[in-house]
C-alpha positions in Angstrom: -13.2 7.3 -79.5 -9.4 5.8 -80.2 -8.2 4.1 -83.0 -7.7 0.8 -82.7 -4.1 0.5 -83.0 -3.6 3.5 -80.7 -5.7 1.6 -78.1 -4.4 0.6 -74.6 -6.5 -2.5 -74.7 -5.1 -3.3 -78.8 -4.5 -6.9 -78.3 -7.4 -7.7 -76.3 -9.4 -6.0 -78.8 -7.6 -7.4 -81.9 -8.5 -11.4 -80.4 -12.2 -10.2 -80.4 -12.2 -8.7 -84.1 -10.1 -11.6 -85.6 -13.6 -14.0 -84.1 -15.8 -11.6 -85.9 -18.2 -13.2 -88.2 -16.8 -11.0 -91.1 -13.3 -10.1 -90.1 -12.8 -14.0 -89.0 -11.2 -14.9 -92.3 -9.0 -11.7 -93.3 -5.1 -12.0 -93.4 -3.1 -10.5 -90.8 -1.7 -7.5 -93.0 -4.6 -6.8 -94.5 -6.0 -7.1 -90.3 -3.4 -4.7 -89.6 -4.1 -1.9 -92.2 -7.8 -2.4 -91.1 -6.4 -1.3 -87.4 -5.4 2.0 -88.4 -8.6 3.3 -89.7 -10.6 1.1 -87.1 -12.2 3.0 -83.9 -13.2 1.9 -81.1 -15.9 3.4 -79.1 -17.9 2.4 -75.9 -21.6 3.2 -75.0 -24.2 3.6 -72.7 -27.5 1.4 -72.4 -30.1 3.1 -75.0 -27.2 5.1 -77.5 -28.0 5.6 -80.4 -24.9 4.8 -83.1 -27.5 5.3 -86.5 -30.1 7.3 -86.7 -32.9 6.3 -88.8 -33.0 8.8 -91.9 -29.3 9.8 -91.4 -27.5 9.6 -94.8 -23.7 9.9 -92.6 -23.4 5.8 -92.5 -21.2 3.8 -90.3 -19.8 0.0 -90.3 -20.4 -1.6 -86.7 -18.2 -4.6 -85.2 -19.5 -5.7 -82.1 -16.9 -6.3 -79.5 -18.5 -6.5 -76.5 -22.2 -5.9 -75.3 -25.8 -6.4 -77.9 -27.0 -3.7 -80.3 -30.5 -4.0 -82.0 -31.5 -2.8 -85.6 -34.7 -0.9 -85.1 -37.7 0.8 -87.4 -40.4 3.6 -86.3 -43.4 4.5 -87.8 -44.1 8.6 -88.6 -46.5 8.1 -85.4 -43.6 7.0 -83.8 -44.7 2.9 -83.5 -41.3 1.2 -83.3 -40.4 -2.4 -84.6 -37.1 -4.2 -83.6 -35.5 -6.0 -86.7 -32.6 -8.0 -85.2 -30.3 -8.1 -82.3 -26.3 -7.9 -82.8 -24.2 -9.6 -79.9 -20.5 -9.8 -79.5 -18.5 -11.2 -82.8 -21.5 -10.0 -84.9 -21.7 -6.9 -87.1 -24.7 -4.7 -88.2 -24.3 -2.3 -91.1 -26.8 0.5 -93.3 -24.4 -1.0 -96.6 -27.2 -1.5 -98.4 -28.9 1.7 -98.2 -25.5 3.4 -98.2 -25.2 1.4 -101.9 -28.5 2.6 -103.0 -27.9 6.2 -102.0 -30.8 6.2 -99.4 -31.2 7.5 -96.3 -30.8 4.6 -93.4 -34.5 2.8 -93.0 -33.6 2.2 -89.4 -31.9 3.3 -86.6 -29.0 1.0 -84.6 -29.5 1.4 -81.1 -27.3 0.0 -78.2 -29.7 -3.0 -75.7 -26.8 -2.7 -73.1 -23.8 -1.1 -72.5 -21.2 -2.1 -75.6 -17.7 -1.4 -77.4 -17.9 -1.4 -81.1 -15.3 -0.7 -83.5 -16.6 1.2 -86.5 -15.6 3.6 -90.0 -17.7 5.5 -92.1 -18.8 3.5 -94.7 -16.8 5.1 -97.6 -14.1 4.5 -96.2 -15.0 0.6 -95.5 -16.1 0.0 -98.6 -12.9 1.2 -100.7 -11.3 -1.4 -98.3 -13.4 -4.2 -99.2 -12.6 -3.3 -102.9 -9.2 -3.6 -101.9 -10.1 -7.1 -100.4 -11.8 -8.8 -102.9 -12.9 -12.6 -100.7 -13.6 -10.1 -97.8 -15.9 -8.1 -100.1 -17.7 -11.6 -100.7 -17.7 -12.9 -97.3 -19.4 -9.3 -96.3 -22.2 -8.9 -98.7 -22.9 -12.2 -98.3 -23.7 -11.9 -95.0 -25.4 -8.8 -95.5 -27.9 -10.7 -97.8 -27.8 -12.6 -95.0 -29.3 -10.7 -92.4 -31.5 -9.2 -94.5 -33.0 -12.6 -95.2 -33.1 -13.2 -91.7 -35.2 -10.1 -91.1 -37.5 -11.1 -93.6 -37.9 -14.1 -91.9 -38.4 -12.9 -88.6 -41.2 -10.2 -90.0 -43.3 -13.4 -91.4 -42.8 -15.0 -88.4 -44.6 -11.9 -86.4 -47.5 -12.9 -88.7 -47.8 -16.5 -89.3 -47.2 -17.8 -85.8 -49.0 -17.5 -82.5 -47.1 -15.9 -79.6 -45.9 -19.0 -78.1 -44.1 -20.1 -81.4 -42.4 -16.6 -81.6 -41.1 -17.1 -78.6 -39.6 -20.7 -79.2 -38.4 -19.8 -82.4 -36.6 -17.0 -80.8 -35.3 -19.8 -78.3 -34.6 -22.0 -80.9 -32.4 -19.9 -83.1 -30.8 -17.0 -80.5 -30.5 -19.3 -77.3 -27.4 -17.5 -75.9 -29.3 -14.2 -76.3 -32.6 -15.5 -73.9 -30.9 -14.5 -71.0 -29.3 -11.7 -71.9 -31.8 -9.2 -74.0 -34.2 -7.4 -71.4 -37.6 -8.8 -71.4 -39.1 -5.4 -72.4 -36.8 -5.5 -75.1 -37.2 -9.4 -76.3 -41.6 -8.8 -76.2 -41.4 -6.3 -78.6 -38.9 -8.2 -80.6 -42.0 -10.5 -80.6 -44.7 -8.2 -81.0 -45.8 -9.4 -77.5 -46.5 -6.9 -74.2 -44.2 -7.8 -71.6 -46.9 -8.5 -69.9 -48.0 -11.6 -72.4 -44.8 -12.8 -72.4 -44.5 -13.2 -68.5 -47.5 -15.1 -68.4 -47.0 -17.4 -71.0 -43.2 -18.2 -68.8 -45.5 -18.2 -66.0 -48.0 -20.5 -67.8 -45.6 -23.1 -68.2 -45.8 -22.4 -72.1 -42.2 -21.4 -72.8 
C-alpha cells in the first residue's frame, strides 16, 4: 500500500482519479491535498477490502479492475448488490454515519487498484469541501436507490428481463463480469443463464 503522491505510477494514477465519478469535479489543490492522504492498493481476484459487520470503514475509488457490494445471510446465502468498475466508487458512508456495523461486505470480481482512506478521515475532507460533500452524498443516495431498484427487479421480472435490464443499463460490464458472478447478480444459476444465451433469449 503507497500513498498516492509517493507512487511511481502518480500521474498515471492521478488521470484516472480526476475521471472519477466523484473526484471528476474537485479543484486541483484541493486534488492535491487529497493525494497525500490517498493510498493506493492492488488486489487479487476474490479480496476482500470490507468485511460485512466490520465497524473499521474505508472510502473505495476504483482505478482499475470491478469490485461488487455483496450481502450474506446468517446461513451464509449471499446476494450481490451492485458492481463498481473503473471511475466508480463504492463506500459503507452511510452506515459509518449511522454508527452501524457495514451491512455488506466489498469484495474484489477481478484483479483491481483502488485508492482508499478510512472514512474519518474522508469525511472531515468533504467537510472541508463543501460542493464535493454534495456531489458525494448525492451519489451515495444514488446507489442506494439503484440497489433498491435492482432488489425489485429480482422480484417483479422474469429471468429474461433481468438479464436485459442488466444489458440495458451496465452494457460495458456484460463482457467483463464472470458469468458465475453476473447469474447470481440475477438470482439465476449459471446454468439458467447459459441456456437462455443458448436459447436465443438474450
Amino acid at each position: 500500500m503507497t500513498l498516492l503522491v509517493n507512487h511511481p505510477q502518480l500521474q498515471e494514477i492521478r488521470d484516472r482519479l480526476r475521471q472519477n465519478i466523484v473526484l471528476r469535479r474537485l479543484r486541483p489543490r484541493a486534488f492535491e491535498e487529497l493525494e497525500s492522504v490517498l493510498h493506493i492498493m492492488d488486489y487479487r481476484k476474490g479480496d476482500m477490502l470490507l468485511a460485512q459487520g466490520a465497524h473499521d470503514m474505508e472510502q473505495y475509488f476504483v482505478i482499475d479492475g470491478i469490485l461488487k457490494r455483496v450481502v450474506a445471510s446468517s446461513e451464509g446465502k449471499e446476494m450481490i448488490l451492485r458492481f463498481a468498475k473503473e471511475d466508480d466508487m463504492d463506500t459503507s458512508y452511510a452506515a459509518w454515519k449511522l454508527r452501524t456495523p457495514a451491512p455488506y461486505s466489498i469484495r474484489c470480481v477481478t484483479k483491481a487498484r483502488v485508492a482508499k482512506m478510512p472514512l474519518p478521515q474522508w469525511a472531515s475532507f468533504l467537510d472541508a469541501h463543501p460542493d464535493l460533500k454534495d456531489d458525494f452524498e448525492y451519489e451515495v443516495m444514488f446507489l442506494m436507490s439503484e440497489v433498491m431498484a435492482h432488489t425489485i427487479t429480482l422480484h417483479l421480472l422474469d429471468a429474461p428481463g433481468r438479464v436485459h435490464r442488466f444489458l440495458r443499463k451496465h452494457p460495458e460490464l456484460s463482457e467483463r463480469v464472470p458469468k458465475k458472478e453476473l447469474a447470481s447478480y440475477l438470482n439465476l444459476s449459471a446454468e439458467t443463464l447459459s441456456r437462455l444465451k443458448h436459447a436465443g433469449k438474450i
